[in-house]
Structures are given as structure tokens and as C-alpha cells.
N, CA, C and O atoms as a GROMACS GRO file, in nm:
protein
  368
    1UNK      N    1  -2.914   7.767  -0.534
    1UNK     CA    2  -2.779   7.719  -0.558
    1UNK      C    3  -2.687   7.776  -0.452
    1UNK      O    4  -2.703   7.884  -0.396
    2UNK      N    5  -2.604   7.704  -0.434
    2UNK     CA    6  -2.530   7.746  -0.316
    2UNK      C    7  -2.374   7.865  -0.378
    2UNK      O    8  -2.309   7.872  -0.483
    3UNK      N    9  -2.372   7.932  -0.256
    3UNK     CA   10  -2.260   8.048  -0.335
    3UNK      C   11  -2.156   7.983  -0.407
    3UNK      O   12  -2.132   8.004  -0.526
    4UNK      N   13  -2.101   7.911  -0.340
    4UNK     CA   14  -1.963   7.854  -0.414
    4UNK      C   15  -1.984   7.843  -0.592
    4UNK      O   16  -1.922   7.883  -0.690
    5UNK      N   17  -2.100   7.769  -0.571
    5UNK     CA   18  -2.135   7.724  -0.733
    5UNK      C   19  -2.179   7.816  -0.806
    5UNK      O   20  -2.164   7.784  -0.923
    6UNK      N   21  -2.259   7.983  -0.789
    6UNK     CA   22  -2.242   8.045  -0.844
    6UNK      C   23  -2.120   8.117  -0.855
    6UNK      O   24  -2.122   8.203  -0.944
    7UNK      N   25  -2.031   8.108  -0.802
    7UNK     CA   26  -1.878   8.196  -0.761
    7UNK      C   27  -1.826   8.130  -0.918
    7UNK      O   28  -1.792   8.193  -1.018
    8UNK      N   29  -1.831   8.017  -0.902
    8UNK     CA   30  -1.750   7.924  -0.995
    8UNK      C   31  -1.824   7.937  -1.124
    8UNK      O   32  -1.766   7.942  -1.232
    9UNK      N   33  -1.961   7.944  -1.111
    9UNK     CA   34  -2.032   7.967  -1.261
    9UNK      C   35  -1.990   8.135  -1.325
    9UNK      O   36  -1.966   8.144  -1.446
   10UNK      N   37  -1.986   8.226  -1.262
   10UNK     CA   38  -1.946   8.347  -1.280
   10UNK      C   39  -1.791   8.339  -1.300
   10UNK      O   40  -1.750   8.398  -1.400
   11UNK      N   41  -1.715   8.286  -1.235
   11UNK     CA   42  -1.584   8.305  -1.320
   11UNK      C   43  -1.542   8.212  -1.453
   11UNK      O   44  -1.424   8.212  -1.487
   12UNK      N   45  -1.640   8.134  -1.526
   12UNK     CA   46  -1.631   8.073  -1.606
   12UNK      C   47  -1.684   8.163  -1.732
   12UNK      O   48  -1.624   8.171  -1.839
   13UNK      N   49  -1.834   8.243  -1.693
   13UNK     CA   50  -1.825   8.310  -1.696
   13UNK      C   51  -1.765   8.402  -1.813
   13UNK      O   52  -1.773   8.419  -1.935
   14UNK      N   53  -1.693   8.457  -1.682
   14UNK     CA   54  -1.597   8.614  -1.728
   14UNK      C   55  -1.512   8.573  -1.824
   14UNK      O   56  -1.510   8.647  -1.922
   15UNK      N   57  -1.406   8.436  -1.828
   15UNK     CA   58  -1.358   8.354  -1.874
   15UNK      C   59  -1.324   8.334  -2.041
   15UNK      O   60  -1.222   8.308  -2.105
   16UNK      N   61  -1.482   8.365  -2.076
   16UNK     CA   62  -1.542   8.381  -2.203
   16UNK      C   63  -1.506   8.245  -2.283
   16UNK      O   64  -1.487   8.246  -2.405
   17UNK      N   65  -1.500   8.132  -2.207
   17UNK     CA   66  -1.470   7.981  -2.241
   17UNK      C   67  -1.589   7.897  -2.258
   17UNK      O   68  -1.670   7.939  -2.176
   18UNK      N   69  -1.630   7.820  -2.311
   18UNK     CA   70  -1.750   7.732  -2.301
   18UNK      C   71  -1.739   7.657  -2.214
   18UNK      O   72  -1.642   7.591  -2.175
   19UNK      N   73  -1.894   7.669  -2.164
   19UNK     CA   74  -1.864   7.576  -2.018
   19UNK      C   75  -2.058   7.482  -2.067
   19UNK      O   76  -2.143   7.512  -2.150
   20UNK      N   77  -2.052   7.387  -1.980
   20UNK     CA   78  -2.145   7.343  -1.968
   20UNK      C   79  -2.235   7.329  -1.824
   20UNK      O   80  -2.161   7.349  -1.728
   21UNK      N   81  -2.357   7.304  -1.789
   21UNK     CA   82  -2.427   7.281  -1.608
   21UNK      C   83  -2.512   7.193  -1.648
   21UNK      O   84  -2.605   7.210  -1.726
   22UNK      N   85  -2.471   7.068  -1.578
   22UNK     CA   86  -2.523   6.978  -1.528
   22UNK      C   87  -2.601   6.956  -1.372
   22UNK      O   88  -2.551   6.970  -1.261
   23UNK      N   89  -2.731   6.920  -1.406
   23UNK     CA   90  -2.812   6.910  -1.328
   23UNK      C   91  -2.859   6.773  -1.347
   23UNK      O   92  -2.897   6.725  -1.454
   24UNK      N   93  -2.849   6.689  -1.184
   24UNK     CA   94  -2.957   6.565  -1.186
   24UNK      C   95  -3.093   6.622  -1.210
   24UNK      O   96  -3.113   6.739  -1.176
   25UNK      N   97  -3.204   6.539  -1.272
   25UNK     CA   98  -3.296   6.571  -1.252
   25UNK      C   99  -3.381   6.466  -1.218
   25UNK      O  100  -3.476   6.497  -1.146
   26UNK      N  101  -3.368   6.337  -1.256
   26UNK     CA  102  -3.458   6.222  -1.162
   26UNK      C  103  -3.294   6.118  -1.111
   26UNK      O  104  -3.178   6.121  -1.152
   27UNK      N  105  -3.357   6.047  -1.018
   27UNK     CA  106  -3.277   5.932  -0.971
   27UNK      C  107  -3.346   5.818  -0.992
   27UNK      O  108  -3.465   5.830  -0.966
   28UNK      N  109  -3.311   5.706  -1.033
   28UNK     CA  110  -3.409   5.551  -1.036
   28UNK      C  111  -3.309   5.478  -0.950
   28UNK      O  112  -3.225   5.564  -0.923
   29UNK      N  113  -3.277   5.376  -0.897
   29UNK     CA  114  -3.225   5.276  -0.820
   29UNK      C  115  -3.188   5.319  -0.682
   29UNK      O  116  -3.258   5.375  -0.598
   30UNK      N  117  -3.019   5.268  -0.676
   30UNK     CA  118  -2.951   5.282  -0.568
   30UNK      C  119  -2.851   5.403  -0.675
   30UNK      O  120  -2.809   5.365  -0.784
   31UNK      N  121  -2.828   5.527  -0.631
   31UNK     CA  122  -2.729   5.631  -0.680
   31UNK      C  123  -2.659   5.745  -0.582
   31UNK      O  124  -2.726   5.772  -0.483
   32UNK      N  125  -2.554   5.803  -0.594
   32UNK     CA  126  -2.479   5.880  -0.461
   32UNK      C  127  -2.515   5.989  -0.468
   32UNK      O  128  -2.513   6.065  -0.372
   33UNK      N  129  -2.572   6.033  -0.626
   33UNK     CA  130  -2.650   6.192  -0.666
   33UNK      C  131  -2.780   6.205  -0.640
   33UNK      O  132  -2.862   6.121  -0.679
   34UNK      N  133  -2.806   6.287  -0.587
   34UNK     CA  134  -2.918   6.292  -0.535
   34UNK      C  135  -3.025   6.431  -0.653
   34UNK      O  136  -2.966   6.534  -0.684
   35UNK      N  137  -3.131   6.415  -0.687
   35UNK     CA  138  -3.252   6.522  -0.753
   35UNK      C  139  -3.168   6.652  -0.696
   35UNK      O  140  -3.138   6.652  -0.577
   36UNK      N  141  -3.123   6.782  -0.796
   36UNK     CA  142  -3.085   6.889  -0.772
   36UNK      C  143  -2.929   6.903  -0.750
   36UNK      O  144  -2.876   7.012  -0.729
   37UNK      N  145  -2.856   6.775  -0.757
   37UNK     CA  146  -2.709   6.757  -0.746
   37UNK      C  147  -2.674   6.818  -0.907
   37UNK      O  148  -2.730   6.783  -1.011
   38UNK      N  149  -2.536   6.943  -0.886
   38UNK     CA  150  -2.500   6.992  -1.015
   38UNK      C  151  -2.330   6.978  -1.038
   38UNK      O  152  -2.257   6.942  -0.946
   39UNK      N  153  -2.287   7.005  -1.154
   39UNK     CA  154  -2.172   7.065  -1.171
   39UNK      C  155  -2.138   7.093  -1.334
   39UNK      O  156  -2.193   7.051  -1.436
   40UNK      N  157  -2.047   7.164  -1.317
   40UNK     CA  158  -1.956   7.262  -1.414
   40UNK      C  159  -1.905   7.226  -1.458
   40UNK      O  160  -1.794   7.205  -1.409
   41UNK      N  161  -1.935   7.176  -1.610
   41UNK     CA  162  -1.824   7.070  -1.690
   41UNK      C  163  -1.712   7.178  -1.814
   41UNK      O  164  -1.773   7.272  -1.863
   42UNK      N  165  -1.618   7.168  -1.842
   42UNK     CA  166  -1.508   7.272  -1.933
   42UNK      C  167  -1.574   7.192  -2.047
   42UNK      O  168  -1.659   7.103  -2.044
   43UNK      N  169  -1.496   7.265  -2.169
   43UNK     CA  170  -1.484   7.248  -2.285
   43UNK      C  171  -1.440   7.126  -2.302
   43UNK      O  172  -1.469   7.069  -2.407
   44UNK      N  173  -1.380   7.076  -2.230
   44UNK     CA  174  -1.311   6.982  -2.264
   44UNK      C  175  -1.386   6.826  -2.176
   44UNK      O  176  -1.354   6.708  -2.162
   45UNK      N  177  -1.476   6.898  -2.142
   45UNK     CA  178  -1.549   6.756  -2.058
   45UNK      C  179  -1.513   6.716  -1.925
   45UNK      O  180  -1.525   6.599  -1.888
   46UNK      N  181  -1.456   6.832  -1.832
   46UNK     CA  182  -1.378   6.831  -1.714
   46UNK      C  183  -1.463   6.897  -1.591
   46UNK      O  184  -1.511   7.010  -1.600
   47UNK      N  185  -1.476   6.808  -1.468
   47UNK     CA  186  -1.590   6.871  -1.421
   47UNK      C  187  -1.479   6.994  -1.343
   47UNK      O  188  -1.374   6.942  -1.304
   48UNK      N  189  -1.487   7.107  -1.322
   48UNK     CA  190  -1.466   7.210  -1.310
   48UNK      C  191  -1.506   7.242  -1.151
   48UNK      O  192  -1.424   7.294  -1.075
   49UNK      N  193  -1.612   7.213  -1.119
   49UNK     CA  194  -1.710   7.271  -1.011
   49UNK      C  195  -1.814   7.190  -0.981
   49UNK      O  196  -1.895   7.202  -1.073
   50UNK      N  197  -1.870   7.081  -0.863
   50UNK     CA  198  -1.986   7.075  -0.834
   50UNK      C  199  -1.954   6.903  -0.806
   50UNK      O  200  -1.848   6.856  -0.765
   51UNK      N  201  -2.075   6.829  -0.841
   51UNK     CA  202  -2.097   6.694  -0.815
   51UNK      C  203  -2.248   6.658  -0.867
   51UNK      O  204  -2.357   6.715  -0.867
   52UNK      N  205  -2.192   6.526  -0.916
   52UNK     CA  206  -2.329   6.474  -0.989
   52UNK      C  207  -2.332   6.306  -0.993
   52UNK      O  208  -2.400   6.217  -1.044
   53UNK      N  209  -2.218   6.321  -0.907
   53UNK     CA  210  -2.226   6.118  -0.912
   53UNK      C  211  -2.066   6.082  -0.912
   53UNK      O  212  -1.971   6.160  -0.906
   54UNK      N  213  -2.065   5.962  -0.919
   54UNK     CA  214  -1.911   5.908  -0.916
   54UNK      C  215  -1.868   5.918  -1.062
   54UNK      O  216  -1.916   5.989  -1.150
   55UNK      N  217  -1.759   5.826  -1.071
   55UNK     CA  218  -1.645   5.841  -1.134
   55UNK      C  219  -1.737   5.814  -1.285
   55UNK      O  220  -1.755   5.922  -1.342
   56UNK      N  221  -1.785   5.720  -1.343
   56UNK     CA  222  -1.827   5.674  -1.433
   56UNK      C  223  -1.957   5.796  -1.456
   56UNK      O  224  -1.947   5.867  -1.555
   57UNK      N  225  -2.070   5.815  -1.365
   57UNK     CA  226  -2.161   5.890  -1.419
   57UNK      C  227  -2.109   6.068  -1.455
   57UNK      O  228  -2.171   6.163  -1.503
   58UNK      N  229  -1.945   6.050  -1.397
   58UNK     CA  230  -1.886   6.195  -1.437
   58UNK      C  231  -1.804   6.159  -1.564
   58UNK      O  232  -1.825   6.236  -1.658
   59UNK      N  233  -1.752   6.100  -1.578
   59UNK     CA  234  -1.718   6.065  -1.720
   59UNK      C  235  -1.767   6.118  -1.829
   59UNK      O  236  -1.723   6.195  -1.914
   60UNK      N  237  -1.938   6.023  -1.798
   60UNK     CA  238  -2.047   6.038  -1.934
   60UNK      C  239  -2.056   6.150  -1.935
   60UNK      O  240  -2.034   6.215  -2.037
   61UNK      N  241  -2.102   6.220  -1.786
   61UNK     CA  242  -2.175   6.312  -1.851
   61UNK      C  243  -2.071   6.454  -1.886
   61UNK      O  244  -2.123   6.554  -1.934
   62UNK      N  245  -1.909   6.449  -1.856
   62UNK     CA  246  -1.827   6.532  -1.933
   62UNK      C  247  -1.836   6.509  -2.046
   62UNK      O  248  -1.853   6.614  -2.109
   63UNK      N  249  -1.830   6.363  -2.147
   63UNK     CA  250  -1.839   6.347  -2.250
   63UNK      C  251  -1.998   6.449  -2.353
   63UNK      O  252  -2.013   6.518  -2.454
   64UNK      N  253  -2.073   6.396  -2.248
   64UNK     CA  254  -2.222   6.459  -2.300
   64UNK      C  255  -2.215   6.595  -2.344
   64UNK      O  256  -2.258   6.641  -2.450
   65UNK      N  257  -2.120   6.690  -2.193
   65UNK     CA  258  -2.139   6.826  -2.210
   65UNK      C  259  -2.033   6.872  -2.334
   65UNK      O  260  -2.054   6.985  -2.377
   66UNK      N  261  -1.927   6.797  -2.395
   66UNK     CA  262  -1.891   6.835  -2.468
   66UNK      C  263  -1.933   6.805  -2.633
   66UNK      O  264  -1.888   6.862  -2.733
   67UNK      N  265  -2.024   6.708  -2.624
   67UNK     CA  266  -2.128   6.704  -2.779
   67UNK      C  267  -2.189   6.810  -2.788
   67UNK      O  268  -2.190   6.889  -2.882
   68UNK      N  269  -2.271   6.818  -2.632
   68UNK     CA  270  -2.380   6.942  -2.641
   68UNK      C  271  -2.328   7.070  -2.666
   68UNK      O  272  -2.386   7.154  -2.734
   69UNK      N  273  -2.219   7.086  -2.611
   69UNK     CA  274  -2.120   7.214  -2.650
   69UNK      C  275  -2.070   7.254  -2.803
   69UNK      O  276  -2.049   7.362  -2.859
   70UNK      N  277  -2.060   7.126  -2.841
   70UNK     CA  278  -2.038   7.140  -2.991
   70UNK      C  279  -2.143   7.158  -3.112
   70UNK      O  280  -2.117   7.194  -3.227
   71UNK      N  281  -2.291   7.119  -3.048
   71UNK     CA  282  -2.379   7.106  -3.163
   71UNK      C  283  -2.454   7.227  -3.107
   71UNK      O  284  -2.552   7.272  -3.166
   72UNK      N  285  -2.400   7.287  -2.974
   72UNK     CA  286  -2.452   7.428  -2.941
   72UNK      C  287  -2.640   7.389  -2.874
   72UNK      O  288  -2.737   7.461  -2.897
   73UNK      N  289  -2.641   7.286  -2.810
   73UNK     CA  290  -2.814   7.228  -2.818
   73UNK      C  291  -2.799   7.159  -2.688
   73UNK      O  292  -2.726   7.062  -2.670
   74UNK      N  293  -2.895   7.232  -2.573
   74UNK     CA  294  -2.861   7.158  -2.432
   74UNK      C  295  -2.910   7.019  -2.462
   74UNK      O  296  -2.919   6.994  -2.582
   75UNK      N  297  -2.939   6.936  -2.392
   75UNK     CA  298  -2.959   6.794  -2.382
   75UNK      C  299  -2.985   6.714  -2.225
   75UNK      O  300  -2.912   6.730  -2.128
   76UNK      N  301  -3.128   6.614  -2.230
   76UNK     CA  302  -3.122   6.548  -2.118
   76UNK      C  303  -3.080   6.395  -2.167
   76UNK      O  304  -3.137   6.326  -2.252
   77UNK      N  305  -2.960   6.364  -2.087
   77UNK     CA  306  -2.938   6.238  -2.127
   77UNK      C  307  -2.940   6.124  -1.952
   77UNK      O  308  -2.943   6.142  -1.830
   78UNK      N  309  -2.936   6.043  -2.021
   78UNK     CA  310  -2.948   5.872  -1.882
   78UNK      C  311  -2.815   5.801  -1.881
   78UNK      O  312  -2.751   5.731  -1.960
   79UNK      N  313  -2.806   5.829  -1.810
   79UNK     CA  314  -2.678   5.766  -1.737
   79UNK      C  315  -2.703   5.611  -1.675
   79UNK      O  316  -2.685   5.620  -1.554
   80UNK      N  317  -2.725   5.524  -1.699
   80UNK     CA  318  -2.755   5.433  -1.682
   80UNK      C  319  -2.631   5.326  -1.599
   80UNK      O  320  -2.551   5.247  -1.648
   81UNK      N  321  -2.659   5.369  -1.437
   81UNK     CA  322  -2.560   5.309  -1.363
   81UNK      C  323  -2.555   5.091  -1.325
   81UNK      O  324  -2.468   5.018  -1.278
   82UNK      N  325  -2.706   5.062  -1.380
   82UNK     CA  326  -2.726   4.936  -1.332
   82UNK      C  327  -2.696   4.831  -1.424
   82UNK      O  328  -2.655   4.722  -1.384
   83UNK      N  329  -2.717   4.863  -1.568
   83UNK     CA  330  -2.699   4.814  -1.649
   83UNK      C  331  -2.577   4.768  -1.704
   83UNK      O  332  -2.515   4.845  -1.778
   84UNK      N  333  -2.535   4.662  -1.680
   84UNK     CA  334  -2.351   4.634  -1.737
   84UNK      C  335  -2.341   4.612  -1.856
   84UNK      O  336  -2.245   4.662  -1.914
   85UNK      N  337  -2.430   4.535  -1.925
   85UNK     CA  338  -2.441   4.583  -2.103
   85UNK      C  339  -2.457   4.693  -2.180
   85UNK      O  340  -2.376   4.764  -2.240
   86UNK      N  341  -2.575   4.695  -2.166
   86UNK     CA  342  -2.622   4.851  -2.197
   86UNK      C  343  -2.574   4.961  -2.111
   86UNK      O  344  -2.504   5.025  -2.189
   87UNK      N  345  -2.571   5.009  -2.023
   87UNK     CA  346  -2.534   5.083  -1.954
   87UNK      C  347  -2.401   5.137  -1.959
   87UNK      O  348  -2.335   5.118  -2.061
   88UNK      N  349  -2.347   5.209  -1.852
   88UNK     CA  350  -2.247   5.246  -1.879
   88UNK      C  351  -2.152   5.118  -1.793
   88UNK      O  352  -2.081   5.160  -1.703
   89UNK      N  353  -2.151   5.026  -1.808
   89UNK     CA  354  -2.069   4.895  -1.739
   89UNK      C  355  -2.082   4.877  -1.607
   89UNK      O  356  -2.174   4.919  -1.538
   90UNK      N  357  -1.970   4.802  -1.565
   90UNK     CA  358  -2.007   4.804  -1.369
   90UNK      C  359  -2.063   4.907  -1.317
   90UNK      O  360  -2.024   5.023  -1.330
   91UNK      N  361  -2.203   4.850  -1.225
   91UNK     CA  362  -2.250   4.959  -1.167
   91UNK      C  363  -2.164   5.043  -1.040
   91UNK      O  364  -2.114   4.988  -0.942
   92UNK      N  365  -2.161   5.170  -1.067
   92UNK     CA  366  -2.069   5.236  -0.987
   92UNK      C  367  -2.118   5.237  -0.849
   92UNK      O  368  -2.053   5.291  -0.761
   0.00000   0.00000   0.00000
């Protein structure tokens, strides 16, 4: 991990706030996040620190980190950029 992102994970941290870390872990299609792309989502579902995709796949997955924050239970979830029904709508 690169310093910055531990700098920022450590003052969240000290903070004593709930935070969440998001990590890509596969890619399928055409996507701007690449395998090992992270960031630092708040309590409140706010990315804080890092990168994991555009506007829509940061959305979800603030939304995500703040379920998982609440039921206290990490989680891998799909972000599903291609799909305009199912998915999360226009592909970003």
C-alpha cells in the first residue's frame, strides 16, 4: 500500500470513528479500477481516501460500507457497471 493510504488509514484510525477499506478484487468488462485499487469510506459512506472507480461504483460502494459498518460484518459485494437494469444503471 502506498504511504499516503496508510497515513490516512492511521489517522482514521486515532480518530476512534468507524471507517470502512475497500478493495477491488476482480474486474470483468471495460472498468477505470483496476485489481488492488482501494479507498477509505467514513461512517457516513464518504470516500475519505483512495479510489475504486467512478462516480456511481463510489456511490455503491459508500452505501455498502455503511450497511457493513452497521451490521459490524465485512462484505464482498458487485458492482455491476454494464448492466442498466439490473445493475447499477448507465454504465459509468
Amino acid at each position: 500500500m502506498r504511504a499516503e493510504f496508510i497515513s490516512g488509514l492511521q489517522a482514521l484510525q486515532q480518530s476512534n470513528r468507524p471507517f470502512a477499506i475497500a478493495t477491488v478484487i476482480e474486474v470483468e468488462g471495460s472498468a477505470s479500477a483496476r485489481v488492488g485499487s482501494h479507498a477509505l469510506f467514513g461512517e457516513h459512506g464518504a470516500n475519505v481516501h483512495g479510489w475504486i472507480g467512478g462516480g456511481c461504483a463510489e456511490t455503491f460502494v459508500g452505501e455498502q460500507a455503511v450497511e457493513a459498518l452497521a451490521a459490524h460484518q465485512p462484505r464482498t459485494v458487485l458492482a455491476d457497471l454494464d448492466d442498466e437494469v439490473f445493475g447499477l444503471g448507465v454504465a459509468c
